[in-house]
C-alpha positions as CSV (number, residue, x, y, z in Angstrom):
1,X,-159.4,-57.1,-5.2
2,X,-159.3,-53.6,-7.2
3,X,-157.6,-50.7,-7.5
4,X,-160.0,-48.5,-9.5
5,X,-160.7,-50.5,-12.6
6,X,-157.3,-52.7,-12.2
7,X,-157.6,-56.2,-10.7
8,X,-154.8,-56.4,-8.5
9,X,-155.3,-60.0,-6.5
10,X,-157.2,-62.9,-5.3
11,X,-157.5,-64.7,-2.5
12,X,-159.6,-65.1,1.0
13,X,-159.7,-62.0,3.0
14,X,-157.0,-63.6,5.5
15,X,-154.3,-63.5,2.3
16,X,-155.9,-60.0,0.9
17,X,-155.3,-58.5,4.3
18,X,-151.3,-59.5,4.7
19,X,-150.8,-58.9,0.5
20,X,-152.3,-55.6,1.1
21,X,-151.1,-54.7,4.8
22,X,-154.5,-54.4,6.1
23,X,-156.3,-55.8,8.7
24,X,-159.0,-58.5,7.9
25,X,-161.8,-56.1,9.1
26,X,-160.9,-53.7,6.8
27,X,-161.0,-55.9,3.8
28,X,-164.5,-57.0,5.2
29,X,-165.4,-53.9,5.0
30,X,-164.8,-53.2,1.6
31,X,-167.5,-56.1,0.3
32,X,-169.8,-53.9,2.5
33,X,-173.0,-51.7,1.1
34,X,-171.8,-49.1,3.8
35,X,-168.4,-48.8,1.8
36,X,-169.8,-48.9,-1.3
37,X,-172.4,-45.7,-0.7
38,X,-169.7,-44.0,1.2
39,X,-167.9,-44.4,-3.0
40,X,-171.2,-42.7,-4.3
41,X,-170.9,-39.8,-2.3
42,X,-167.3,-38.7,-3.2
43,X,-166.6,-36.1,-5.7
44,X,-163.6,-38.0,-7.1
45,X,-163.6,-41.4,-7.2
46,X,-160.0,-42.8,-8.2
47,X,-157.3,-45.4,-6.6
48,X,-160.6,-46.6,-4.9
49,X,-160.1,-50.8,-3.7
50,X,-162.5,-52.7,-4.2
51,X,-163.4,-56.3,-2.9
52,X,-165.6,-58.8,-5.0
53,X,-167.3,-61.9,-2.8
54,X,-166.9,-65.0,-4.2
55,X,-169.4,-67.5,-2.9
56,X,-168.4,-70.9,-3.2
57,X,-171.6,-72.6,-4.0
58,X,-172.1,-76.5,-2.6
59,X,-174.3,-77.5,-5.0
């Protein structure tokens, strides 16, 4: 997770929501493209949180 360019935490989104006091839909929704163009259309983009998806991969 991000605050602007600042990497605050890690963790599954159950553990990001209670750090962050947020519920877990909320976190979901800030891995979605719907967040991320919603970012694109403001004028000033700061103290913006960000969620990066880490896929575990199986292989």
């Amino acid at each position: 997770m991000y605050k602007g360019e600042e990497f605050l935490y890690t963790g599954t989104i159950s553990e990001l929501a209670k750090r962050h006091g947020v519920s877990e839909n909320t976190i979901r929704y800030y891995t979605y493209p719907a967040y991320q163009n919603k970012l694109k259309k403001r004028r000033k983009v700061r103290n913006v949180i960000t969620v990066d998806r880490l896929d575990d991969d199986e292989d």
